[in-house]
SERO-408275 format. One line per field, with one value per atom (N, C-alpha, C, O, CB): residue number from 0; residue in three letters; atom name; x, y, z. Coordinates in Angstrom, 1 decimal, padded with zeros to 4 digits. Glycine has a CB too. Layout:
<nodes>
pos c(NUM; ...) .
code c(ALA; ...) .
site c(CA; ...) .
x c(X; ...) .
y c(Y; ...) .
z c(Z; ...) .
</nodes>
This chain:
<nodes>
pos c(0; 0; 0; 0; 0; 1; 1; 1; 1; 1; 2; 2; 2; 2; 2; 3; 3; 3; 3; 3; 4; 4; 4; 4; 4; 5; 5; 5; 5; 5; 6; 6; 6; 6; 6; 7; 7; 7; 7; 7; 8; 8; 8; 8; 8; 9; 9; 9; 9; 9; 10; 10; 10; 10; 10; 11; 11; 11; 11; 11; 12; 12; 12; 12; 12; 13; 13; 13; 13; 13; 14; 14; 14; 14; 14; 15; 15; 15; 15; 15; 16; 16; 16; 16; 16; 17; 17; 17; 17; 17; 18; 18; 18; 18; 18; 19; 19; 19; 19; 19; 20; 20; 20; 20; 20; 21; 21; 21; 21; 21; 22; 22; 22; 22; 22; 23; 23; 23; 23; 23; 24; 24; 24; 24; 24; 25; 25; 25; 25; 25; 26; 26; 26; 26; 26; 27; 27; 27; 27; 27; 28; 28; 28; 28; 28; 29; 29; 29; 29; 29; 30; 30; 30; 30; 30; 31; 31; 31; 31; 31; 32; 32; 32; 32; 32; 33; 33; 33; 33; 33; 34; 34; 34; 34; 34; 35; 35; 35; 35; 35; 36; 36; 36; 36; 36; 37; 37; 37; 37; 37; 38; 38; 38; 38; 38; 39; 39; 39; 39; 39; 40; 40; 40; 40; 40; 41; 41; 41; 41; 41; 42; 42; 42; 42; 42; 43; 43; 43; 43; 43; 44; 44; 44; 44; 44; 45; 45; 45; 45; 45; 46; 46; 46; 46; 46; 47; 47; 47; 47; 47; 48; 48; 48; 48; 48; 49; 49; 49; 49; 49; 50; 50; 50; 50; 50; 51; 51; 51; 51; 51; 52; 52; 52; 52; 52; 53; 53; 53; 53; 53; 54; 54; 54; 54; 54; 55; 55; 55; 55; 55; 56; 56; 56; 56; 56; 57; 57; 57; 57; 57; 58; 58; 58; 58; 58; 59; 59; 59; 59; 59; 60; 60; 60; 60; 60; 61; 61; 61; 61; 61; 62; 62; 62; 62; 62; 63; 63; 63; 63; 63; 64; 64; 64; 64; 64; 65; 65; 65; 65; 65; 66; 66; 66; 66; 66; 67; 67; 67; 67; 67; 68; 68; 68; 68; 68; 69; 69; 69; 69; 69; 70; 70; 70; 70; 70; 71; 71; 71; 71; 71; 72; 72; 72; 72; 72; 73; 73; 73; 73; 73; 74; 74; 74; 74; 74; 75; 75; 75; 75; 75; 76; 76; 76; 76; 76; 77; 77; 77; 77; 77; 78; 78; 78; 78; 78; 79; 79; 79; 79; 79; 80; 80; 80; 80; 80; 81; 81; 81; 81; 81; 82; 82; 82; 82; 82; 83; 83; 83; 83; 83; 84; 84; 84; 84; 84; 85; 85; 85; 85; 85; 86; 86; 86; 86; 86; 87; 87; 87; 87; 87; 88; 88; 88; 88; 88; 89; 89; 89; 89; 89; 90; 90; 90; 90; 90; 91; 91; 91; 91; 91; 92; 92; 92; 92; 92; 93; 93; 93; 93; 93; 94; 94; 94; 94; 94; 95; 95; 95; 95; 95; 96; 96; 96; 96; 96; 97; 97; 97; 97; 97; 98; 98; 98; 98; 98; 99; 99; 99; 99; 99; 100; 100; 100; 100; 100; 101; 101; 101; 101; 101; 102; 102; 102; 102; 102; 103; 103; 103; 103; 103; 104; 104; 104; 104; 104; 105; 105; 105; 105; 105; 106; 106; 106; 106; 106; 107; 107; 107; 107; 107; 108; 108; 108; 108; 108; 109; 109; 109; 109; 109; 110; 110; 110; 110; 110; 111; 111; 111; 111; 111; 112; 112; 112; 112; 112; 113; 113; 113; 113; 113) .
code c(UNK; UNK; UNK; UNK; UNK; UNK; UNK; UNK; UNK; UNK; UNK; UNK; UNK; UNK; UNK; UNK; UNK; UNK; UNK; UNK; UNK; UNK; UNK; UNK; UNK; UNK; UNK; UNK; UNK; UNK; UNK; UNK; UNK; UNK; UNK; UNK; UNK; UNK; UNK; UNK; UNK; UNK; UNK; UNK; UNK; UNK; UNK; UNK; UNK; UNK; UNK; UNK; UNK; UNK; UNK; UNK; UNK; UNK; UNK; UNK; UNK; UNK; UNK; UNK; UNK; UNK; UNK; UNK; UNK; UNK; UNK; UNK; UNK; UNK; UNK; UNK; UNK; UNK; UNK; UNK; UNK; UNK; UNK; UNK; UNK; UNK; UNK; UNK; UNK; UNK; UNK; UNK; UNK; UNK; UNK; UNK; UNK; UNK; UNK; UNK; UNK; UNK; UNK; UNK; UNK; UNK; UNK; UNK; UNK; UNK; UNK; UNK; UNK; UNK; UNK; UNK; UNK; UNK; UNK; UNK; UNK; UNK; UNK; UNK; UNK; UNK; UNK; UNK; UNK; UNK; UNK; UNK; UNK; UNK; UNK; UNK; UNK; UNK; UNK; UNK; UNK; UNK; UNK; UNK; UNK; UNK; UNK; UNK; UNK; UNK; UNK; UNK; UNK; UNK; UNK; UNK; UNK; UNK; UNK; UNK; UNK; UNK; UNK; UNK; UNK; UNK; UNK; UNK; UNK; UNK; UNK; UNK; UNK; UNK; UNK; UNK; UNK; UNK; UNK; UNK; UNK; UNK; UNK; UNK; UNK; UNK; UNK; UNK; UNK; UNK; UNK; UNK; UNK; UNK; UNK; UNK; UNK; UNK; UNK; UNK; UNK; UNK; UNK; UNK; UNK; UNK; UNK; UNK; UNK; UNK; UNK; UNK; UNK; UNK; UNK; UNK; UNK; UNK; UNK; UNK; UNK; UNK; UNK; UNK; UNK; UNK; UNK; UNK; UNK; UNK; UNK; UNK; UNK; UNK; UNK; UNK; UNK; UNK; UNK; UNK; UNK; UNK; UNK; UNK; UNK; UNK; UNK; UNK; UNK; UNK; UNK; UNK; UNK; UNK; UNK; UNK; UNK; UNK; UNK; UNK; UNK; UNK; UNK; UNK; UNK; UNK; UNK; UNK; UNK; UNK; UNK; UNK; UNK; UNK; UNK; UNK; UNK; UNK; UNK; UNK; UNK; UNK; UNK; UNK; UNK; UNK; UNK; UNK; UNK; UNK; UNK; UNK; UNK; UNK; UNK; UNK; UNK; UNK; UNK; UNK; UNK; UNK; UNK; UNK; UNK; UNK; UNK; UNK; UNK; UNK; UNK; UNK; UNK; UNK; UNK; UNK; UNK; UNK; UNK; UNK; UNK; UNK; UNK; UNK; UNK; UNK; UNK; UNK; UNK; UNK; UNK; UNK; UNK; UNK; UNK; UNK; UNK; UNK; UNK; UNK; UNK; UNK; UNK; UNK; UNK; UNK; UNK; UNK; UNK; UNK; UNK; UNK; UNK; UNK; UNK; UNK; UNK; UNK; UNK; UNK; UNK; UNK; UNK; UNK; UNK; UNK; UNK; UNK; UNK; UNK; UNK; UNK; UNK; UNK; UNK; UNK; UNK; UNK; UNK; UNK; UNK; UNK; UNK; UNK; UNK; UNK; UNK; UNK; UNK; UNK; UNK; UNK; UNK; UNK; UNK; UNK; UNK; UNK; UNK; UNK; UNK; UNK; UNK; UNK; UNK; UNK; UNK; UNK; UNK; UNK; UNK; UNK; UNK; UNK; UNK; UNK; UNK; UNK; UNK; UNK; UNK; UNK; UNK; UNK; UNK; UNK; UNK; UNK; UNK; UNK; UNK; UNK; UNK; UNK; UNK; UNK; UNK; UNK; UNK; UNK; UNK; UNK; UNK; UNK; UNK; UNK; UNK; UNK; UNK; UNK; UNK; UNK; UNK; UNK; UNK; UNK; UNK; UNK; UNK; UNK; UNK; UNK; UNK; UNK; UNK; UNK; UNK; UNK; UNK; UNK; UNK; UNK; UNK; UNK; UNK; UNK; UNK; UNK; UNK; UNK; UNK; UNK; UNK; UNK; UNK; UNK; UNK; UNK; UNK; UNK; UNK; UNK; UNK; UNK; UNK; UNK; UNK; UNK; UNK; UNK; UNK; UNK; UNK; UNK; UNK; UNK; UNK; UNK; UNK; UNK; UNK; UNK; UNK; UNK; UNK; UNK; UNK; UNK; UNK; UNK; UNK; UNK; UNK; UNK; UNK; UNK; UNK; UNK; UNK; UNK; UNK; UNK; UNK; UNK; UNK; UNK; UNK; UNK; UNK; UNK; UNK; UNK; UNK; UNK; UNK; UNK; UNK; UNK; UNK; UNK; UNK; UNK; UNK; UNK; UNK; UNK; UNK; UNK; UNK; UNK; UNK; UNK; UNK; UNK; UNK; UNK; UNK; UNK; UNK; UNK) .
site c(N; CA; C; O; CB; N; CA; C; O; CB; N; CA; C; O; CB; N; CA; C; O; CB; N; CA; C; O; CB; N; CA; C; O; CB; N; CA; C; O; CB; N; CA; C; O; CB; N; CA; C; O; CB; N; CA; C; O; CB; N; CA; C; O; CB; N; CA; C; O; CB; N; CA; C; O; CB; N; CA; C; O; CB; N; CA; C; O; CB; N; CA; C; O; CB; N; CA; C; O; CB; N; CA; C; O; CB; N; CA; C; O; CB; N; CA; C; O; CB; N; CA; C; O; CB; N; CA; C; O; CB; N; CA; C; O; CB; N; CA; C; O; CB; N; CA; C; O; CB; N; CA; C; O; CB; N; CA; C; O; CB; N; CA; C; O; CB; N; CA; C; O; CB; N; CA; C; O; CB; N; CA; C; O; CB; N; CA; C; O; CB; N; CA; C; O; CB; N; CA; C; O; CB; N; CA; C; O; CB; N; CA; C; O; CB; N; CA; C; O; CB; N; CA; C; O; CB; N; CA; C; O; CB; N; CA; C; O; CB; N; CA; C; O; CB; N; CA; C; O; CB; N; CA; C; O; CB; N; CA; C; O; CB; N; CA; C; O; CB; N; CA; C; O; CB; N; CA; C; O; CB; N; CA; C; O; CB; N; CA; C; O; CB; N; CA; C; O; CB; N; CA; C; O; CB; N; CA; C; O; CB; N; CA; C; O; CB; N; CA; C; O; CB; N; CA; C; O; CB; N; CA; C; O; CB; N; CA; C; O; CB; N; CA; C; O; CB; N; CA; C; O; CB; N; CA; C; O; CB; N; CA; C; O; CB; N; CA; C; O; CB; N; CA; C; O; CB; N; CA; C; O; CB; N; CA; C; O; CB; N; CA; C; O; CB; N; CA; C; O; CB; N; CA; C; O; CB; N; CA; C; O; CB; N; CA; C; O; CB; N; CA; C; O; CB; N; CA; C; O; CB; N; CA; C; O; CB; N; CA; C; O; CB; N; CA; C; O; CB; N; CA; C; O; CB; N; CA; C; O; CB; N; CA; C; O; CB; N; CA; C; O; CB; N; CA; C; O; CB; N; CA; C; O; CB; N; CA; C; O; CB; N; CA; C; O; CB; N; CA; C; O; CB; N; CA; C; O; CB; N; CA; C; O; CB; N; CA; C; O; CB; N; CA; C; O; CB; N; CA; C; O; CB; N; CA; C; O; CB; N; CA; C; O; CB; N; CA; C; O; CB; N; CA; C; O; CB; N; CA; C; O; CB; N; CA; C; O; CB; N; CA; C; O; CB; N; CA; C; O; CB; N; CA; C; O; CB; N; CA; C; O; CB; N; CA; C; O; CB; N; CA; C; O; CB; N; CA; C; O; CB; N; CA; C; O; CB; N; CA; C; O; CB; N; CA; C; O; CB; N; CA; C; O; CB; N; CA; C; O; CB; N; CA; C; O; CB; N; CA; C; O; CB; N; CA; C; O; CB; N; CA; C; O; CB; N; CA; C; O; CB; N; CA; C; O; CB; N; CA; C; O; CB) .
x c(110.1; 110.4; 111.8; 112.6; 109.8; 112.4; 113.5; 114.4; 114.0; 113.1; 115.7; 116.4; 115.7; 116.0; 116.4; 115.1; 114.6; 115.5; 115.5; 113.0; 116.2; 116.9; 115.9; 115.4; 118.6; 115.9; 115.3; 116.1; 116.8; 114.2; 116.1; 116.8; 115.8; 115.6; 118.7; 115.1; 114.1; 114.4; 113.4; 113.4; 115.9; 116.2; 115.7; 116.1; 117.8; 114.9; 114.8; 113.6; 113.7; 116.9; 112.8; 112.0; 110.7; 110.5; 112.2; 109.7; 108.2; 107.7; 106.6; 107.4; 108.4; 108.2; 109.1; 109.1; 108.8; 109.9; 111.1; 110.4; 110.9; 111.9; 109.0; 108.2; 107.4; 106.8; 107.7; 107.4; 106.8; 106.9; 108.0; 106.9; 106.3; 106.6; 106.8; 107.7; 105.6; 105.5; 105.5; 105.5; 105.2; 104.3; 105.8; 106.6; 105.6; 106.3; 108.9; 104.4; 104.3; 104.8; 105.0; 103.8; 105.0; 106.0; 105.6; 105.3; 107.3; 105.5; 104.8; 106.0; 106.9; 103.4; 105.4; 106.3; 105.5; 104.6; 106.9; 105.9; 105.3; 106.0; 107.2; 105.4; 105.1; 105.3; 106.3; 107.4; 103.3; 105.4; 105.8; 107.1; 107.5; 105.1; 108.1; 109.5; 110.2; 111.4; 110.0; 109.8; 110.2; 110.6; 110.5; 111.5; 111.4; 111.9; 113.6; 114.2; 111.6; 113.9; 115.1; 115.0; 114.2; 115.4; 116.4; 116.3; 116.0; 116.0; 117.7; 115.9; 115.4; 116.2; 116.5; 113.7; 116.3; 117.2; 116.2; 115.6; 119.0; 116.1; 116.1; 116.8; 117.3; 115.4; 117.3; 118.3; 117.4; 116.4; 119.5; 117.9; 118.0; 117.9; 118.8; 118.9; 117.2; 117.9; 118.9; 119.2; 116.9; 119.7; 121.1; 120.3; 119.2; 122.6; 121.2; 120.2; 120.8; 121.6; 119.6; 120.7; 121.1; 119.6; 118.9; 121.8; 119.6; 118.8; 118.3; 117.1; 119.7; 119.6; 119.8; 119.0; 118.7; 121.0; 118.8; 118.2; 116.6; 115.8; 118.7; 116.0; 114.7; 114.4; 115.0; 114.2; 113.7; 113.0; 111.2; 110.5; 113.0; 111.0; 110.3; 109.9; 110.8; 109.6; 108.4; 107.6; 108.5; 108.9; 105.8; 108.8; 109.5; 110.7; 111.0; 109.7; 111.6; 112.9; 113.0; 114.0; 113.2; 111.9; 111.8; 111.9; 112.0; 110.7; 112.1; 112.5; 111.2; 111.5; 112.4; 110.1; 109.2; 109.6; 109.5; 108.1; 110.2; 110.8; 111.7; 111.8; 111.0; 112.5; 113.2; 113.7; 114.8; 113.1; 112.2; 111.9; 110.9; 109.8; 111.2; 111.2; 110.3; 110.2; 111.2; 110.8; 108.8; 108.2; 108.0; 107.1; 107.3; 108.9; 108.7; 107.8; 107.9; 110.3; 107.1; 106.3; 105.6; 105.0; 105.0; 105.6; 105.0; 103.4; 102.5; 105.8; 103.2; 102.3; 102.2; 103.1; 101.1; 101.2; 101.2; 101.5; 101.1; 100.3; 102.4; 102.8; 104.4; 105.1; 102.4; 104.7; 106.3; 106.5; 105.9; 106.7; 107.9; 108.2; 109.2; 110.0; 107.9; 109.5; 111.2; 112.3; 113.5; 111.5; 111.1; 112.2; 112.5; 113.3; 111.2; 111.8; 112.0; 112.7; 112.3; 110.9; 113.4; 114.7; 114.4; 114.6; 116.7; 114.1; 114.0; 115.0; 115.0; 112.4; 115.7; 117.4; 116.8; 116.3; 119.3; 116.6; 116.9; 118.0; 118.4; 115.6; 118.8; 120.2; 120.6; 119.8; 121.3; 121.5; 121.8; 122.6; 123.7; 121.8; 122.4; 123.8; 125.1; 125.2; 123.8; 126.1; 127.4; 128.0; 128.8; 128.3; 127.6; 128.1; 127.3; 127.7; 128.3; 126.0; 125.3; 125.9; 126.6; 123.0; 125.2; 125.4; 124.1; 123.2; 126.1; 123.9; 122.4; 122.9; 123.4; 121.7; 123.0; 123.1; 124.3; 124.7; 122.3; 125.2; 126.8; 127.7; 128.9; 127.0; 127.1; 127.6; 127.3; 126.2; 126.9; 128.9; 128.6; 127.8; 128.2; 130.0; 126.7; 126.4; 125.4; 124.9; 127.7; 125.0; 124.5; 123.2; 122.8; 124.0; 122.7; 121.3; 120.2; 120.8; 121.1; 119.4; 118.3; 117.5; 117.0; 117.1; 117.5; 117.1; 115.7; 115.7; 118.1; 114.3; 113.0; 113.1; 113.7; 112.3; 112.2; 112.0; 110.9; 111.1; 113.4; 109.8; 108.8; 107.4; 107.5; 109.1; 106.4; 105.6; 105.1; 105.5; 105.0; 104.0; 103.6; 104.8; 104.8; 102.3; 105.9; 106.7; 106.9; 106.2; 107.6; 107.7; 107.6; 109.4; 110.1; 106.0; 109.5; 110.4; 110.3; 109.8; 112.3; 111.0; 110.9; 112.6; 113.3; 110.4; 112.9; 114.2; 114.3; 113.4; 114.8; 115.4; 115.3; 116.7; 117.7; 114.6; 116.7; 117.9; 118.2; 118.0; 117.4; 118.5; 118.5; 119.3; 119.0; 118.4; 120.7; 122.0; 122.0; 121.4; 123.4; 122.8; 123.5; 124.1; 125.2; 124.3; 123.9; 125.2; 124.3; 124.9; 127.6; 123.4; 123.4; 121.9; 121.0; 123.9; 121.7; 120.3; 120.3; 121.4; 119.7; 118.8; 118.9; 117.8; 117.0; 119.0; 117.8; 116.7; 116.1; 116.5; 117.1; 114.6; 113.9; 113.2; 113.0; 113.3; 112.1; 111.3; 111.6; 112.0; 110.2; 111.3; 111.0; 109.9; 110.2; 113.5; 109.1; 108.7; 109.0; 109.3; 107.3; 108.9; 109.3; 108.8; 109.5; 110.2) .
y c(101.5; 100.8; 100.7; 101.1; 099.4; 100.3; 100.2; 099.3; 098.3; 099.3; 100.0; 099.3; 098.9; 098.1; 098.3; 099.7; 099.5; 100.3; 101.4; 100.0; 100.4; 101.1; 100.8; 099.8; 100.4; 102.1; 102.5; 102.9; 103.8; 103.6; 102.5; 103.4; 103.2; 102.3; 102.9; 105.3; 105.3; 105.3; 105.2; 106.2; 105.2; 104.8; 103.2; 102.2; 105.1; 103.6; 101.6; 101.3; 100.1; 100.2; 101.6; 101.2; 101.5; 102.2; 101.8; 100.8; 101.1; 102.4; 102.7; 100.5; 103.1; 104.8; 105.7; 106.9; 104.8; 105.1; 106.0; 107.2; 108.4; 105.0; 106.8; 107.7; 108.9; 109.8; 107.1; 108.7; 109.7; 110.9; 110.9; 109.3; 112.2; 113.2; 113.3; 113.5; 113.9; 113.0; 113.2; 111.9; 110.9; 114.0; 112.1; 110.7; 110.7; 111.0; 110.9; 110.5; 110.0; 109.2; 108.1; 109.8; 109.3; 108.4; 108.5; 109.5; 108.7; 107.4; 106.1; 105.5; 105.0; 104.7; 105.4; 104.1; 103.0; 103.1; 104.4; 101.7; 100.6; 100.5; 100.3; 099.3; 100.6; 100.8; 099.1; 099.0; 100.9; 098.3; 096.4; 096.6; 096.1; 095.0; 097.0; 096.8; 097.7; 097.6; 097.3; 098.3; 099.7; 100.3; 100.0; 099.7; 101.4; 102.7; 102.0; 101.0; 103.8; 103.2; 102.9; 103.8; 104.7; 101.7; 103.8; 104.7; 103.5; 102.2; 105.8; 104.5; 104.0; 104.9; 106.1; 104.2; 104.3; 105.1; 105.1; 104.1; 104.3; 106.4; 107.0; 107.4; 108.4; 107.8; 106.7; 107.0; 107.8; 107.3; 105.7; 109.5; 110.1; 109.7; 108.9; 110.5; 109.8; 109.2; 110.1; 111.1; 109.2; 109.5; 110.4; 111.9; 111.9; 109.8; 113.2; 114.1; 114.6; 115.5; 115.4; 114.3; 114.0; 114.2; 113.3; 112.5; 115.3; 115.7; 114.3; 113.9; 116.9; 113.8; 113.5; 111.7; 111.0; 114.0; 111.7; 110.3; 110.3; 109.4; 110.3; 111.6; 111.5; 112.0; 112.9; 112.6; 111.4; 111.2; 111.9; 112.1; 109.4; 112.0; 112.6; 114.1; 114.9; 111.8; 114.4; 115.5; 116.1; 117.2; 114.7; 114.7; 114.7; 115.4; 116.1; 113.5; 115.3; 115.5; 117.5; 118.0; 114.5; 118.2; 119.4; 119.7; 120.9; 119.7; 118.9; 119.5; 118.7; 118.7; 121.7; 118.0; 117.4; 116.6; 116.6; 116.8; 115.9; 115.0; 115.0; 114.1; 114.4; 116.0; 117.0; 117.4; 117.7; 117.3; 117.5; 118.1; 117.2; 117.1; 119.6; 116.6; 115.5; 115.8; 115.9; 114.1; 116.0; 116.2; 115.3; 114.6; 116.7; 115.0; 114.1; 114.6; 115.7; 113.6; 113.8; 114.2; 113.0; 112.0; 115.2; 113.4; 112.7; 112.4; 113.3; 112.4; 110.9; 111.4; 111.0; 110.5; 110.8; 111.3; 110.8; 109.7; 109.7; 110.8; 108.5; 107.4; 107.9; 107.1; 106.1; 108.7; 109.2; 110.0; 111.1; 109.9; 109.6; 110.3; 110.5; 110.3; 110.1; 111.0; 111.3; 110.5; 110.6; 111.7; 109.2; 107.7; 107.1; 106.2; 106.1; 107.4; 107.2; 107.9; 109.1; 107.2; 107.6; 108.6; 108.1; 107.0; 108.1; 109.0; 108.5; 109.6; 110.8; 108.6; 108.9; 109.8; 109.8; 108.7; 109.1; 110.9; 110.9; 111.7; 112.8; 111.6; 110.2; 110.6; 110.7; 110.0; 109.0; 111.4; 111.3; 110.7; 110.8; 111.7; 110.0; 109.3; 109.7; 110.8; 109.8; 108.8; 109.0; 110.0; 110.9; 107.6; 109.9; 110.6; 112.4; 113.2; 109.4; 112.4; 113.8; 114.5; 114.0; 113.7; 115.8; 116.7; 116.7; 116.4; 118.1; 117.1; 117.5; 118.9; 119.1; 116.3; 119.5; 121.2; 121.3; 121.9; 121.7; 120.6; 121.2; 119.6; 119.3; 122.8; 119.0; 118.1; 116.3; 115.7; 118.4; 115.8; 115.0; 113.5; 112.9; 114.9; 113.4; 111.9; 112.2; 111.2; 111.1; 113.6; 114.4; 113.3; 112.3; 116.2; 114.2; 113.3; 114.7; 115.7; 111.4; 114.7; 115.3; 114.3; 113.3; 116.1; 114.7; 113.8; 114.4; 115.6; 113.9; 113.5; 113.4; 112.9; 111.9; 112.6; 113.6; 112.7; 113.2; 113.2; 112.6; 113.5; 113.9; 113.8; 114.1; 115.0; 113.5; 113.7; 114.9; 115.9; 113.4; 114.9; 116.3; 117.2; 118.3; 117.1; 116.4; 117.2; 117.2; 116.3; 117.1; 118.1; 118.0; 118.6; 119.6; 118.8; 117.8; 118.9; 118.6; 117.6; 118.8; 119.6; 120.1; 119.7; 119.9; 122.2; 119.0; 118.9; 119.3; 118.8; 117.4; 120.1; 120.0; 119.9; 120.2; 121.0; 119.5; 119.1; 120.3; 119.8; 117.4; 121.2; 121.8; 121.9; 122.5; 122.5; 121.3; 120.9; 119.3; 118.5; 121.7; 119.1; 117.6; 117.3; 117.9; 117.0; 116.7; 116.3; 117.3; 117.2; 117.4; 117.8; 118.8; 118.7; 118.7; 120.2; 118.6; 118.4; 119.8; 120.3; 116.8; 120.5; 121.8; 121.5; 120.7; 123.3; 122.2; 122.2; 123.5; 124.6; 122.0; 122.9; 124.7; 125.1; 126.3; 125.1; 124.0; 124.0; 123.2; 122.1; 123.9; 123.7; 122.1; 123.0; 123.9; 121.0; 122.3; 122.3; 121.3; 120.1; 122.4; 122.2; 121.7; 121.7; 121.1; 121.9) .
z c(-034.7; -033.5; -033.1; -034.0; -033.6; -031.9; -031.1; -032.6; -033.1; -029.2; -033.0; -033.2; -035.4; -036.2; -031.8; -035.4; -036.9; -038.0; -037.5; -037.1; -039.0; -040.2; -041.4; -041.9; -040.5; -041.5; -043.2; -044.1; -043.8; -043.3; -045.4; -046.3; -047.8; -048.6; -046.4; -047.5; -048.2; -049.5; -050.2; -048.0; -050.3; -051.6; -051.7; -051.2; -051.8; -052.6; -053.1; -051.9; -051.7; -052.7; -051.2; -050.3; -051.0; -052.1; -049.0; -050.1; -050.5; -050.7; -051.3; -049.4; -050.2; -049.3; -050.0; -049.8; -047.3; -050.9; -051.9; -052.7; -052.7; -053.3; -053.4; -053.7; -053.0; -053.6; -054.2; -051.9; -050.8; -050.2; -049.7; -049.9; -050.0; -049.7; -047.9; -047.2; -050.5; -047.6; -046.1; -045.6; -046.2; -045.5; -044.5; -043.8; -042.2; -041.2; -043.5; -042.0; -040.8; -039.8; -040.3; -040.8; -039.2; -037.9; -036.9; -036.2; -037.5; -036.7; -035.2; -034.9; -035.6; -035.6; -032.9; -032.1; -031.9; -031.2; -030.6; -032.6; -031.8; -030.5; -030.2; -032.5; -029.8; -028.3; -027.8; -027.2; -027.3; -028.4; -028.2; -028.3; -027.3; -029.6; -029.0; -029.2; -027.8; -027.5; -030.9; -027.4; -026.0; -026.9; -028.1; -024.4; -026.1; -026.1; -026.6; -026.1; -024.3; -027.8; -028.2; -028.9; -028.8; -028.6; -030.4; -031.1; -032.6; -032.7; -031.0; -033.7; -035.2; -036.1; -035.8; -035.6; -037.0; -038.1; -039.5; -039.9; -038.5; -040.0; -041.9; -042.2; -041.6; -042.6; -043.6; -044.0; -045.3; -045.9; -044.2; -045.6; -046.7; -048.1; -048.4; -046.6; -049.0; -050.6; -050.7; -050.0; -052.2; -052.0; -052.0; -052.4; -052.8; -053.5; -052.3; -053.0; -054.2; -054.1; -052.2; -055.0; -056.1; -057.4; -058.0; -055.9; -057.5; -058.5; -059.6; -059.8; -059.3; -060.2; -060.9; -061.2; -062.2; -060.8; -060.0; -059.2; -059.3; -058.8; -057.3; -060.1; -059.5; -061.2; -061.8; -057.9; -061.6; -063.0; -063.3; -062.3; -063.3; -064.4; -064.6; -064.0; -063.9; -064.5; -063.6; -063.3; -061.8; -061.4; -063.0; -061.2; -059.9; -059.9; -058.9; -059.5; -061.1; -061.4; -061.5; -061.8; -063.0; -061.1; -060.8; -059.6; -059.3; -061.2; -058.8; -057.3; -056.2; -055.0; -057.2; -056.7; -055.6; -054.9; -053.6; -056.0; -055.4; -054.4; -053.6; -052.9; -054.8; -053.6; -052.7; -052.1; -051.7; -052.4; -051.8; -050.2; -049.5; -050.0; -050.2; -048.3; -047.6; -046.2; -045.5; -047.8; -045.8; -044.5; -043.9; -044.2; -044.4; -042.6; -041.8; -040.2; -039.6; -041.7; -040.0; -038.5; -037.6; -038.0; -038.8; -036.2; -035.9; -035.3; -035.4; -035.5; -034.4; -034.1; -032.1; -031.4; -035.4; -032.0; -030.6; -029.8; -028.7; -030.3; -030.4; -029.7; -029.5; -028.9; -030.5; -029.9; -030.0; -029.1; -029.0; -031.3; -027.9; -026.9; -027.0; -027.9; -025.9; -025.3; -025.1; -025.1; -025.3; -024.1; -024.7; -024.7; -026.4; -026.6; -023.7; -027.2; -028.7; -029.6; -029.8; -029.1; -030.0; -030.6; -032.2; -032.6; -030.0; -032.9; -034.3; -035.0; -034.9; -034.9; -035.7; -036.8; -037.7; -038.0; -037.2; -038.3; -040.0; -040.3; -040.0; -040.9; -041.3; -041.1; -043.3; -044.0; -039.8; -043.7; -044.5; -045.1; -044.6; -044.6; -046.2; -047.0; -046.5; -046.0; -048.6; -046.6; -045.9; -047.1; -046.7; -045.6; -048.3; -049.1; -049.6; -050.4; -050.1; -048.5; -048.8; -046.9; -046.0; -049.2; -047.0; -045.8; -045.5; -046.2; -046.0; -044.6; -044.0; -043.5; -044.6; -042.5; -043.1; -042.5; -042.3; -041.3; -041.0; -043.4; -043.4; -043.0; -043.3; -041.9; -042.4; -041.8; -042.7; -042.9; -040.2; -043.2; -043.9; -042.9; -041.9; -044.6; -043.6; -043.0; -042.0; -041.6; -042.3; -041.5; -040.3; -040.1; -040.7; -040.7; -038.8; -039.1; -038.4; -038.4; -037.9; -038.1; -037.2; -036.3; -036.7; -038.1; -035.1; -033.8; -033.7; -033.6; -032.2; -033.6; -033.4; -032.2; -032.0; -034.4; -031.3; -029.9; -028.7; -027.5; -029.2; -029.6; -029.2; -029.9; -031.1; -029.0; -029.5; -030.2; -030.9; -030.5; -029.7; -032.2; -033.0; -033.1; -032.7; -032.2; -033.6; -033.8; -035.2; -035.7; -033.0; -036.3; -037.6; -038.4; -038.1; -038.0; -039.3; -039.6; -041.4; -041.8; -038.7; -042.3; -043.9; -043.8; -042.8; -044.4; -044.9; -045.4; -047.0; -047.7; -045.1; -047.6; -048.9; -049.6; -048.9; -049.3; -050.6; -051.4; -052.7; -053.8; -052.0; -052.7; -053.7; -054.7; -055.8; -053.4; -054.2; -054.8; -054.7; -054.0; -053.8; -055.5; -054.8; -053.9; -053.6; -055.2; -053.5; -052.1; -050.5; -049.5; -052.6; -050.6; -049.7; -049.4; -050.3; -050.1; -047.7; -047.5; -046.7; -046.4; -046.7; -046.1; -045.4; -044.9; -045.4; -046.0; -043.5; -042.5; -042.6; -042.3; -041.0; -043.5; -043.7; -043.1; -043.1; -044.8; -042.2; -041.3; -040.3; -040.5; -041.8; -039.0; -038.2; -036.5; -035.7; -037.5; -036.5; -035.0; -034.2; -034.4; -034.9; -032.8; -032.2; -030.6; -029.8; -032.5) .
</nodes>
C-alpha cells in the first residue's frame, strides 16, 4: 500500500522465495518500498546457504497499476545491476521479475516481464 517499507531481513517473509504483490486499493495510489536482504552468502544458513535463497521472484497481481509504484530496492551497502542502493520500479499489473545474488554485495536482473 501507498507509503508502506519492508525490510525482508528479519521479517515474516525473510524466508521466502517468491514474493506476491498486491495494492490495497483503501490507502490510493502511491509508491511502497522492499528493501533486499544484504546479499551476502554468508547470511543464509543451512540447505539455503547453497544459493536458494538468493534468488527471489517478485510479481504481481491484478490490483497493481500505473498509479502504484512498488521499489524493490537494495541494501545501501549491496548493488542491484551495478548501482549501489539501486532499486527496480514495479508498476503494472502481472508483471514479474528474478533477482539473484551470486556474489556479495551484488544483486542482478536475470529475468523480468514486462
Amino acid at each position: 500500500y501507498a507509503g508502506a517499507t519492508l525490510e525482508l531481513t528479519g521479517s515474516e517473509y525473510a524466508n521466502d522465495y517468491i514474493y506476491d504483490l498486491a495494492w490495497n486499493s483503501v490507502s490510493g495510489s502511491g509508491t511502497a518500498t522492499i528493501y533486499l536482504p544484504e546479499a551476502d552468502p554468508n547470511n543464509v544458513i543451512g540447505k539455503d546457504s547453497q544459493g536458494y535463497l538468493r534468488e527471489l521472484r517478485f510479481i504481481t497481481d491484478n490490483t497493481v497499476n500505473a498509479s502504484d509504484k512498488i521499489n524493490i530496492t537494495a541494501q545501501s551497502t549491496d548493488d542491484l545491476e551495478g548501482a549501489v542502493g539501486g532499486s527496480y520500479l514495479i508498476s503494472k499489473n502481472y508483471e514479474g521479475v528474478t533477482l539473484y545474488a551470486p556474489t556479495s554485495g551484488s544483486w542482478f536482473i536475470t529475468q523480468k516481464k514486462a
